[in-house]
N, C-alpha and C positions, 0 to 999 in steps of 0.2 A: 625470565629476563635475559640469562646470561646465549639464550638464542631468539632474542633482536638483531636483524640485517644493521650493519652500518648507517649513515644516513650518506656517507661520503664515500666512495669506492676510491681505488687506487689512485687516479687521475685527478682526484678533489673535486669531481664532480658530483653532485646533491643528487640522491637518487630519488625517485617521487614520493611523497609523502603518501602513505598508505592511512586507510580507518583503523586499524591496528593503533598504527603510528599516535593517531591524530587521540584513541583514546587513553594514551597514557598521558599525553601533555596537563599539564598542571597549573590553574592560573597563579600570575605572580604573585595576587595576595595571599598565594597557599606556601610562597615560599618561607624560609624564617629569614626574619628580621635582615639579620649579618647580611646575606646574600641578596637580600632587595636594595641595601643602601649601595653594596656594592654595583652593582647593575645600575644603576641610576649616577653611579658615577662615572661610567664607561661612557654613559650619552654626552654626558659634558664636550664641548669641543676646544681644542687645544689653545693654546696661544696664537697669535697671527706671526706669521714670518716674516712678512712685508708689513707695511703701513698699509691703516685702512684705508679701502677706497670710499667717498663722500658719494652718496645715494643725492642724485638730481633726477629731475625732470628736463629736459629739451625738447624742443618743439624742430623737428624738422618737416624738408621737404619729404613727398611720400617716394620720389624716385631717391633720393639718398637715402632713406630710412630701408628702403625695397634693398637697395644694392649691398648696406651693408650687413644687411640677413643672410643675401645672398653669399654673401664671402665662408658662409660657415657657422659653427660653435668657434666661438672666439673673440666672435664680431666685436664685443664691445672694447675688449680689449685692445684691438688692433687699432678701434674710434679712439680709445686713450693714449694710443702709441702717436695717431697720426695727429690730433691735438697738442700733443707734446711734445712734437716733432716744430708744429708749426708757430710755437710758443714760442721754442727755441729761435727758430729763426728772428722772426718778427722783433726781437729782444737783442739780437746777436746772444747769445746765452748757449752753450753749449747744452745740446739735451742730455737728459743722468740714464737715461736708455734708448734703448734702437732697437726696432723690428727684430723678428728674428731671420733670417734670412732661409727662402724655403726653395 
């Protein structure tokens, strides 16, 4: 055991997983107890920082739906900035955020 290669070298890079490798791994239910409740509490995900965002449906046009793919990863976010933006307006209402500027 004690001449096992790292899995991680200098750089934090993962080095390939080897048949060596792969016959010491151990399924979880081989683990004890302590350490499986602990592991399962790692998956949990944290609190939210922001308020949640509400999960809808929208029907759009397919060149606006096209276009704002096209902008990126991010897209829907930017759809909620420019919604928000023109809420503001329409309202006279000051928006509570703005774009990021890129």
């Amino acid at each position: 055991m004690a001449n096992r290669k790292p899995l991680i070298d200098e750089d934090g890079e993962v080095r390939e997983i080897t048949a060596e490798d792969v016959a010491l791994f151990k399924p979880f239910s081989a683990l004890p107890e302590a350490e499986q409740k602990t592991l399962l509490k790692l998956r949990k995900r944290g609190p939210q920082r922001t308020p949640k965002k509400v999960p809808i449906s929208i029907r759009l046009s397919p060149d606006v739906a096209e276009g704002l793919r096209a902008t990126g990863n991010g897209w829907q976010r930017r759809a909620d900035e420019a919604l928000r933006l023109w809420l503001a307006e329409t309202r006279n209402v000051p928006a509570t955020r703005t774009l990021p500027s890129r």
